[in-house]
C-alpha positions as CSV (number, residue, x, y, z in Angstrom):
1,X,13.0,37.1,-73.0
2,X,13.8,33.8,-71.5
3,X,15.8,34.1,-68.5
4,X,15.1,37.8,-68.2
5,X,17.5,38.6,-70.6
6,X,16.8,40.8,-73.1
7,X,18.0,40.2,-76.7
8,X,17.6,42.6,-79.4
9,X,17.3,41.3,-83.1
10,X,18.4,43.6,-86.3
11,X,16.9,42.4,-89.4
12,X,19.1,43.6,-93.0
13,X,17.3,43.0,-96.3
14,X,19.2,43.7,-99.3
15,X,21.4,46.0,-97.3
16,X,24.9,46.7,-98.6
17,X,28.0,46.4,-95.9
18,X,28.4,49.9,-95.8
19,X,24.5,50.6,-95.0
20,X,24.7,48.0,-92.3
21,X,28.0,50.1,-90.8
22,X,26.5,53.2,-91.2
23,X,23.6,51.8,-88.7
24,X,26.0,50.4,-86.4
25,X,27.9,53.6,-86.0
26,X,24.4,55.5,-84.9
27,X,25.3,53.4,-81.4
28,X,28.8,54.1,-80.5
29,X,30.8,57.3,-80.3
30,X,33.0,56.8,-83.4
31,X,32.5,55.7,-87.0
32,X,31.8,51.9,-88.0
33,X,33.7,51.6,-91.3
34,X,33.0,49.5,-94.2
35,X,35.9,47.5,-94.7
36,X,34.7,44.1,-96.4
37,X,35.3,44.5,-99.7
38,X,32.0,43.0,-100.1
39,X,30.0,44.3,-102.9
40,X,26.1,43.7,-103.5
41,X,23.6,43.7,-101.1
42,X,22.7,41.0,-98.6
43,X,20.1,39.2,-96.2
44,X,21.1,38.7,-92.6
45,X,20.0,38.8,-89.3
46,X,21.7,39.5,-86.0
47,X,20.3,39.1,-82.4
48,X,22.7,40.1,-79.1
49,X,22.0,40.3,-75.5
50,X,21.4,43.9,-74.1
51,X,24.0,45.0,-71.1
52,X,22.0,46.3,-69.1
53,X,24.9,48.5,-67.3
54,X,24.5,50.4,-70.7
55,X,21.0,50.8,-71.2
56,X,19.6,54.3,-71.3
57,X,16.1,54.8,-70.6
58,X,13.5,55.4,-73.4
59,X,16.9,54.4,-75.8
60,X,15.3,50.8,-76.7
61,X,19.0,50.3,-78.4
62,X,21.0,51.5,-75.9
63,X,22.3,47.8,-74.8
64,X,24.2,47.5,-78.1
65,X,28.0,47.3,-77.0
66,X,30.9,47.1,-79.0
67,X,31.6,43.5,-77.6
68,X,28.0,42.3,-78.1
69,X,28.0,43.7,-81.5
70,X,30.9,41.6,-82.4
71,X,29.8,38.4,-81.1
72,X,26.5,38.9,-83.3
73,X,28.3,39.7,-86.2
74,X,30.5,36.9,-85.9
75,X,27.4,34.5,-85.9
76,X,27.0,35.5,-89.7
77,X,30.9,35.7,-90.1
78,X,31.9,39.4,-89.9
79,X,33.8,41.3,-87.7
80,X,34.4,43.9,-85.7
81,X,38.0,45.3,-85.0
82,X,38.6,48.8,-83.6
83,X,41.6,50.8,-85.7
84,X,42.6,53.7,-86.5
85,X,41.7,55.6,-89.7
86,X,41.6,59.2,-91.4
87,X,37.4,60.1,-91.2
88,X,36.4,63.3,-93.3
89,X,34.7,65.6,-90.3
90,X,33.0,68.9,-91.3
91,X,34.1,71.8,-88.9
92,X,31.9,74.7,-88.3
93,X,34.1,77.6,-86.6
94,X,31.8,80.4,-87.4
95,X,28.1,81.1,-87.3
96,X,26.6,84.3,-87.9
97,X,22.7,85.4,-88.5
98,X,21.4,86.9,-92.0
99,X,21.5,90.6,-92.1
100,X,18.5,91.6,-92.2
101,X,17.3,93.0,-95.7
């Protein structure tokens, strides 16, 4: 932590695109989506700076913004773009509890 500033480092072994967006979703409040085209899996690490204006306490990844995530993953030559795109959501409307036998 040189400076004070916190970095936080995300190590992928023979991880596949879509596993590494399916991680990076876990931190925002919308889906990350796989849209590489790359098939196989892949090595790669990524390190960004915590914000600290986003930081949640006890949440040791809570720093992870969709600006510092893109700047990491543009050291290893991905991107991040938000879009728009259909998402399959599963909708509960009813919940009931077992009758009794």
């Amino acid at each position: 932590m040189p400076n004070g500033i916190l970095r936080t480092r995300f190590d992928f072994q023979a991880s596949s695109m879509e596993a590494a967006a399916r991680a990076f979703a876990f931190f925002f409040d919308r889906p990350v989506l796989d849209r590489t085209n790359l098939k196989g899996d892949y090595d790669f690490t990524i390190e960004y700076e915590d914000d600290p204006e986003a930081r949640i306490p006890l949440n040791p990844f809570s720093g992870l913004t969709p600006s510092a995530l893109s700047a990491a993953l543009a050291t290893v030559g991905l991107k991040l773009e938000s879009t728009k795109a259909p998402v399959k959501v599963l909708v509960i409307d009813n919940v009931e509890k077992p009758a009794k036998n």
